[in-house]
Structures are given as structure tokens and as C-alpha cells.
C-alpha positions in Angstrom: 194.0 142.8 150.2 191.1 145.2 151.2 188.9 144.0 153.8 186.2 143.9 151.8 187.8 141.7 149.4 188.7 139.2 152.4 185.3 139.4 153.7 184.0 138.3 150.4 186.2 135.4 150.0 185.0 134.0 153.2 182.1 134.3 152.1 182.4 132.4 149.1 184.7 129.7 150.7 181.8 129.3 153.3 179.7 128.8 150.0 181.8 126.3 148.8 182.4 124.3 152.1 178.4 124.2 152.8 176.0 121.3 150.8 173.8 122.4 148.2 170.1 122.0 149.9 168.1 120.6 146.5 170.8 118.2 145.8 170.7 117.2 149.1 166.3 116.7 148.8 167.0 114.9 144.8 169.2 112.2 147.1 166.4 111.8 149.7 163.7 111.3 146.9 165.8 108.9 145.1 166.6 107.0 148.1 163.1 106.8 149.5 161.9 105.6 145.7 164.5 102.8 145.5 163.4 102.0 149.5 159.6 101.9 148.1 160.6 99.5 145.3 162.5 97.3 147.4 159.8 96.5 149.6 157.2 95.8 147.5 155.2 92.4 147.6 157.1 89.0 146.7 153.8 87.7 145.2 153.1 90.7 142.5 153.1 89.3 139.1 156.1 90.2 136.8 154.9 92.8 133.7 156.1 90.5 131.3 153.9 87.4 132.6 151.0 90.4 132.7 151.4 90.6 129.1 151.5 87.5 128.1 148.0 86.8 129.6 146.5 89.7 127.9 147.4 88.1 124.8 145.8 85.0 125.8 142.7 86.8 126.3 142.6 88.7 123.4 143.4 86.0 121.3 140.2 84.3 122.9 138.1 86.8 122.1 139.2 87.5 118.5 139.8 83.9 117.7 136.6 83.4 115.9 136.8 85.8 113.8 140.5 86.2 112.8 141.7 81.9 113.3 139.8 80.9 110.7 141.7 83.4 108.3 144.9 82.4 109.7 144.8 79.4 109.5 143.2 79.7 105.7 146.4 81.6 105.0 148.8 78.8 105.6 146.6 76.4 104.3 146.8 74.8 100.8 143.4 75.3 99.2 144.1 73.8 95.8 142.2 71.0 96.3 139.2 72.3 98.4 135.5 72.3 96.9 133.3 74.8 98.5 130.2 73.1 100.1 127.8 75.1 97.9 127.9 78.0 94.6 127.7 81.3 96.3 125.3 83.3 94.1 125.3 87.4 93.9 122.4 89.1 95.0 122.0 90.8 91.3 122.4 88.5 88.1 124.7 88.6 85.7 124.1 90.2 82.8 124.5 87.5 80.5 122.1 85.0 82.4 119.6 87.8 82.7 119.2 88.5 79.2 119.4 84.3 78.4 116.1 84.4 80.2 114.5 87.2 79.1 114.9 85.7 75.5 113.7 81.9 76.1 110.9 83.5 77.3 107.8 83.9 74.3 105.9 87.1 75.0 102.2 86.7 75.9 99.8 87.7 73.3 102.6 87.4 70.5 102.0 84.2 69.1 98.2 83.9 69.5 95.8 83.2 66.8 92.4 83.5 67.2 88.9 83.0 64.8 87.0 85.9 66.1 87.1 88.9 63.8 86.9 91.2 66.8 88.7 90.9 70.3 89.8 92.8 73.4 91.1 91.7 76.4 91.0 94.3 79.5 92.9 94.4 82.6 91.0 95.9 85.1 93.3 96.5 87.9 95.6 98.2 85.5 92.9 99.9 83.6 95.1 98.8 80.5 94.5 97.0 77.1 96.5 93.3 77.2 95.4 92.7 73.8 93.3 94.6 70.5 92.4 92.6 67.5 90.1 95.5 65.7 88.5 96.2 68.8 87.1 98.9 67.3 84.9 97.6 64.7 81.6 97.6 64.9 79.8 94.2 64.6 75.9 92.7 65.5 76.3 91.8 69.0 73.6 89.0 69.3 72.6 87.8 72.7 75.3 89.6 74.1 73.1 92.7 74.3 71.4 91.0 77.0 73.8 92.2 79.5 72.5 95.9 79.0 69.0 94.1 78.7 69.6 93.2 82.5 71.4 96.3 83.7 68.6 98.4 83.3 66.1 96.8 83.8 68.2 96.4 87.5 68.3 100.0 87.5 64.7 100.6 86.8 62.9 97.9 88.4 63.5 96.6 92.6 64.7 92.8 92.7 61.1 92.2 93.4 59.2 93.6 91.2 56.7 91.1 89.8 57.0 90.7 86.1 53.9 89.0 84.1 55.7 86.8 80.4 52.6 88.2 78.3 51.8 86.9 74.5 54.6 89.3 72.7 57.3 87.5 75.1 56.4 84.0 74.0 56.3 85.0 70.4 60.0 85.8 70.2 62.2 83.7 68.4 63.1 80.7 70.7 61.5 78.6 73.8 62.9 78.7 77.0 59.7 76.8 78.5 58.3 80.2 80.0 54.5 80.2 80.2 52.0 82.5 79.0 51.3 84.8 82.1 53.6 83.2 84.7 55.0 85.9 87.1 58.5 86.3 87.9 60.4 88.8 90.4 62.6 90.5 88.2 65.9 89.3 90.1 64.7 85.8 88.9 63.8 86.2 85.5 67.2 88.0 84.9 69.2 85.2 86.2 67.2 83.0 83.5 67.8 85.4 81.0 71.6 85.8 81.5 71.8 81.9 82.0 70.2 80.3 79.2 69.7 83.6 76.9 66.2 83.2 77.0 64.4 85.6 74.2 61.2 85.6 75.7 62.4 86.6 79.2 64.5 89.6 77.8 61.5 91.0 76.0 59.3 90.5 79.4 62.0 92.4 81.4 62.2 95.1 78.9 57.8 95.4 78.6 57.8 95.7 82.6 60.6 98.4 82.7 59.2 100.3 79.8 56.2 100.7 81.2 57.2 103.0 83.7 59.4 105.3 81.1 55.7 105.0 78.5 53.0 103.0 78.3 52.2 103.3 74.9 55.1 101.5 73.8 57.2 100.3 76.5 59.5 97.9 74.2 60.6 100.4 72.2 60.9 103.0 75.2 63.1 100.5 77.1 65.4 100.4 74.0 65.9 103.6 73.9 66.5 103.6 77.3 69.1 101.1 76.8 70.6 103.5 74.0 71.1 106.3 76.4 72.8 104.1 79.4 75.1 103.4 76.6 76.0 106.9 75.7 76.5 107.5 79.6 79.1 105.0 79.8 80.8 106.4 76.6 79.7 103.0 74.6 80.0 105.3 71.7 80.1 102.7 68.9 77.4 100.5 70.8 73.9 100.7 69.9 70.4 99.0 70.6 67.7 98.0 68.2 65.8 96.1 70.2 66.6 94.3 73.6 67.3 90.8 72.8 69.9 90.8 70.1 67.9 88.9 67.2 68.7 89.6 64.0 65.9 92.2 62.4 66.9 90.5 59.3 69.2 88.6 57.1 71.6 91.9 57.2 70.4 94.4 60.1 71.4 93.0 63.3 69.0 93.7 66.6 71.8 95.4 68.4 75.9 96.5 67.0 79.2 97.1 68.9 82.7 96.9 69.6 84.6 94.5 71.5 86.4 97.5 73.6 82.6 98.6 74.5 81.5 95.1 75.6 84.4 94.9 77.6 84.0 97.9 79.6 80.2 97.1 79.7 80.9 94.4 81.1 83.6 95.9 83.3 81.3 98.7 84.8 78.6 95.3 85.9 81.5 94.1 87.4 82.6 96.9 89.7 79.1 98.5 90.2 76.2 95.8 89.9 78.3 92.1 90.4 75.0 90.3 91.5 73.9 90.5 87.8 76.1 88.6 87.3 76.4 85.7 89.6 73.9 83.1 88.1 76.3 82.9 84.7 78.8 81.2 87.2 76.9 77.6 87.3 76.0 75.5 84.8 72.9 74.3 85.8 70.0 76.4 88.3 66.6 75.9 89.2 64.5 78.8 89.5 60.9 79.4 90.2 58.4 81.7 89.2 55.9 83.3 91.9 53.4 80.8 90.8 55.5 77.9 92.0 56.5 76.5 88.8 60.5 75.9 88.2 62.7 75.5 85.1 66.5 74.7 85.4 68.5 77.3 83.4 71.2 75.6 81.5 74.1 77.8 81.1 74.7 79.0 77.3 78.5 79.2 78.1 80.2 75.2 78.2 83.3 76.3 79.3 82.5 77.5 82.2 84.4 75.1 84.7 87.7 75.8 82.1 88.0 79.6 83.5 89.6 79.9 86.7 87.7 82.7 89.3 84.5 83.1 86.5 83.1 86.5 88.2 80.9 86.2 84.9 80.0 85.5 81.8 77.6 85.7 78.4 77.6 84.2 75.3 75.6 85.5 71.6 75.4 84.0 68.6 73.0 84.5 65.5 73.6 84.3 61.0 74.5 87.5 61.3 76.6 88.3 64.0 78.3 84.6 64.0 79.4 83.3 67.6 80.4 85.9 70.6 81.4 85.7 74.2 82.5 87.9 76.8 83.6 86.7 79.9 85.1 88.5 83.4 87.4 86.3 85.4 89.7 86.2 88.2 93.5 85.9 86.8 95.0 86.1 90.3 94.8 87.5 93.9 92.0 90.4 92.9 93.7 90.6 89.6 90.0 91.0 87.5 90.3 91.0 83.4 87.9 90.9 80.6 87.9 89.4 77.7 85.6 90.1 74.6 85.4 88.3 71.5 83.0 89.2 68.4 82.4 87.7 64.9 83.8 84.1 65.7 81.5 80.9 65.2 79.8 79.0 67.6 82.3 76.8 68.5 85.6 78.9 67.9 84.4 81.7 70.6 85.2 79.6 73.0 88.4 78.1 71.8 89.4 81.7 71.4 88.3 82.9 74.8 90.2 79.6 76.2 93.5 80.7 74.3 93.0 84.2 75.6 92.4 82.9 78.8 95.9 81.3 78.9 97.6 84.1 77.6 96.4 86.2 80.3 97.5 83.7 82.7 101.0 83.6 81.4 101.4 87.9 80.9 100.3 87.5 85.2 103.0 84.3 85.9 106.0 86.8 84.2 104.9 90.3 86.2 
């Protein structure tokens, strides 16, 4: 054998004789692990006793929510009554449309005696009701309320106002006296109140008289005319400025219940204080010469209408009985309601029943 080949196989026998080095270190690691293990703490709890307490906790934290179920689960509930019905949020169909139809709609069902009527909502700026609203009918006292609101606009609150001979001589007697002074705030309130003919024509002399001096009754009226034309009264007109009939077929003034109503609607919004006196039945005013006279409200019904803001009634051969009245329905819920061409009783049954529809169309919104 060459040399070289016997040095070689020394060299691997050598190889062979000698421990591997890595094998040698895996032992030592082994060792020294198993060493480590063996001396750990007597007292360290086992993992399987770790586990079982982690359950425990869990279970007391998730118990509330998940027991109940559980226990449901494997309970018989055939015979359990629940402790109350458990509605849905959004009814049925069925029961929704069941009480939409036991319900009557307002306004359906109503008869009234007036010939003419409209009832306003304010808030809404919508019509609740029409029965020919648009005809044109004598308007009696009910022209007063223009009457009032310009003389407000053309005389201060007060401005002394002197009941001459032409006042008295108007169709009526509301006790004023011949040349008694009134402010003009106070002689409105008597004239709105108890519809007092004589007062109307004072207010309208005084007012005139600063538009024409010649003929300030006639002047006022057609001062009246164009106030009415400014608030698009278009079908209301004035003939003179208390409402009596001219004669047994012209009426003193003509309109339609849609123009009373907003007539009465624009007092209510821009000049409410006209308006305040019509809310009692009874009020004593004086005149600047110390003398008083207790108003008596023309409207009986007053104390029947829930939150009155105001009200005036009309009523003359021609025209037949009117009344339109302004009242509180809810929380600032205002409406009006006009009614023309009834009798002198039956206005105010139909305002009542109008009343009480409007109360019912504001219980179902």
C-alpha cells in the first residue's frame, strides 16, 4: 500500500476513534435542561389545575350573560307565560290601518247653517275647511273690525274723539251721549265689544277728518276701501263704516269669508291689542268726561272657545247672523274661523261645531 494511502487511513481511523464535538454540546444541553426541570419549586402549581381556574374565572365573568341561555336551553318552557307582551317598535300593518279607519276625519261630517265659512290655520298658512268661501255676502257689524283698524292706524290711542249729533242718529243706542269725549283706544274697545253704531261712525268722523274735512265719513270709507285692496281683500268692500244695511237689498258693507278671515288674521299678527277687549264679557269704560258704560260683549259664547285671542259678531235682514272669531287651538297653534249668512243663533252653533272640529284635526296631527 502507498504511503499516502496509509497515511490517509490513519487519518480516518483517528476520525473515527475521536467524539463528534456538537453531539458531544446536544448531550450537555439536554442534560443541563433535564437538571433545570428537576430542580424546580415543589410548590408551583400543576398546568392542568392552572387551567381549571381560568375556567372558573371566565365562567364568572361570562355567566350573566351566557347562564341564563343555558340554562333556558335545557329548560322546558311549555308552560311558561312571559311577565309582559313585548311590543315592536313599528306597528303592524294590520293594527295600523284598524286605526286609521275607526278614526272619522275632521271636517267630513260637519254640517253647518251658515251659507258661507272658512276656517284658517295660521301656523300652517293653510285652509282646514271652505264652504263657498268665496261668495260674496253683506258683512253686517263685522265690518267694524276694518272700522277699528284704521282708525288705529290713523289716529294715536289718545286721540280725543267728540260722539257728535250724526253718531247718535245711527241706527241703535249704546248709551253714548251727545258730545262725550272718548280716547280713541276706548271708544274702540266699546265699539268691538258691544257693536255700538254710534261709536263706529264717531271713530270714522275723527279719522276722516284728517284725510278731508269736507266729508270725513265718506273719506274714511274710502279709506277703509283702499286698506282692503292693500291686503288683497279683493272681494271685500265698504259702503259705509258700520255695516247697516243701506236698504232692504244693498248692504252697508260685502265680503267673503276667506277675506274676513285673513282680516282678521293680519289684526292678529300685526295689531293684537284691537283686539283684546272682545275677550270678556262684560267691561266698564269711561269717557274723558268721567262718565262709564259697561260694554256687554255681542259674542255669548265667549267662555265656550278655548284661548279666545278675539272675536266679532254681525248680524242685520240682510246679511242674516255672522261671526268670526281667532282662537288658540294649542301650544301657539292660532286659527280662524269665519262664518257668513247664518242666523242669529246658528252662527254660533256653527262656529262651536267648527271649533270642535278644529280641536279634533289638532288631537290626530
Amino acid at each position: 500500500m502507498d504511503s499516502e494511502n496509509q497515511t490517509e487511513l490513519k487519518k480516518d481511523e483517528n476520525m473515527d476513534t475521536q467524539p463528534d464535538e456538537t453531539v458531544t454540546e446536544s448531550i450537555e444541553e439536554i442534560s443541563s435542561t433535564n437538571t433545570e426541570q428537576e430542580i424546580q419549586p415543589e410548590h408551583a402549581v400543576p398546568v392542568v389545575q392552572q387551567l381549571v381556574l381560568l375556567g372558573a374565572i371566565l365562567l364568572l365573568l361570562l355567566g350573566g350573560t351566557f347562564t341564563p341561555k343555558i340554562i333556558a336551553f335545557f329548560q322546558n318552557t311549555s308552560d311558561t307565560v312571559p311577565a309582559a307582551p313585548i311590543y315592536s317598535d313599528t306597528p303592524s300593518q294590520s293594527l295600523n290601518t284598524t286605526k286609521e279607519s275607526s278614526q272619522i276625519k275632521p271636517f267630513s261630517e260637519i254640517s253647518i247653517t251658515g251659507k258661507s265659512a272658512y276656517v284658517w290655520d295660521m301656523q300652517a298658512q293653510r285652509a282646514l275647511y271652505k264652504k263657498d268661501a268665496g261668495q260674496q255676502l253683506p258683512l253686517a257689524s263685522v265690518t267694524k273690525l276694518m272700522t277699528a283698524l284704521v282708525a288705529h292706524e290713523l289716529l294715536s290711542e289718545d286721540s280725543s274723539i267728540t260722539i257728535h249729533n250724526q253718531a247718535i242718529l245711527q241706527d241703535g243706542d249704546s248709551g253714548l251721549l251727545r258730545n262725550e269725549t272718548f280716547k280713541r283706544a276706548t271708544l274702540s274697545d266699546l265699539v268691538l265689544m258691544s257693536s255700538s253704531n254710534d261709536g263706529a261712525y264717531a271713530l270714522a268722523v275723527a279719522a276722516g277728518g284728517l284725510l278731508q274735512k269736507a266729508n270725513p265719513a265718506d273719506a274714511f270709507v274710502h279709506a277703509m276701501n283702499i286698506r282692503a285692496e292693500e291686503l288683497s281683500l279683493h272681494d271685500t268692500y265698504f259702503k259705509n263704516p258700520t255695516g247697516l244695511d243701506i236698504s232692504e237689498s244693498i248692504g252697508g258693507a260685502y265680503g267673503t269669508a276667506k277675506d274676513i278671515a285673513f282680516l282678521m288674521e293680519y289684526i292678529v299678527v300685526n295689531q293684537p291689542n284691537i283686539l283684546e277687549a272682545t275677550q270678556d264679557n262684560i267691561k266698564r269704560l269711561y269717557s274723558k268726561d268721567g262718565i262709564y258704560h259697561d260694554a256687554i260683549n255681542t259674542n255669548y259664547h265667549i267662555d265656550e272657545i278655548p284661548g279666545l285671542i278675539g272675536s266679532k259678531t254681525g248680524y242685520t235682514d240682510l246679511a242674516g247672523g255672522n261671526l268670526v272669531i281667532a282662537f288658540d287651538a294649542g301650544l301657539n297653534r292660532p286659527m280662524v274661523i269665519s262664518v257668513l249668512g247664518s242666523t242669529r243663533q246658528e252662527r254660533f252653533t256653527d262656529v262651536l261645531k267648527l271649533v270642535k272640529e278644529v280641536q279634533n284635526y289638532v288631537a290626530q296631527q
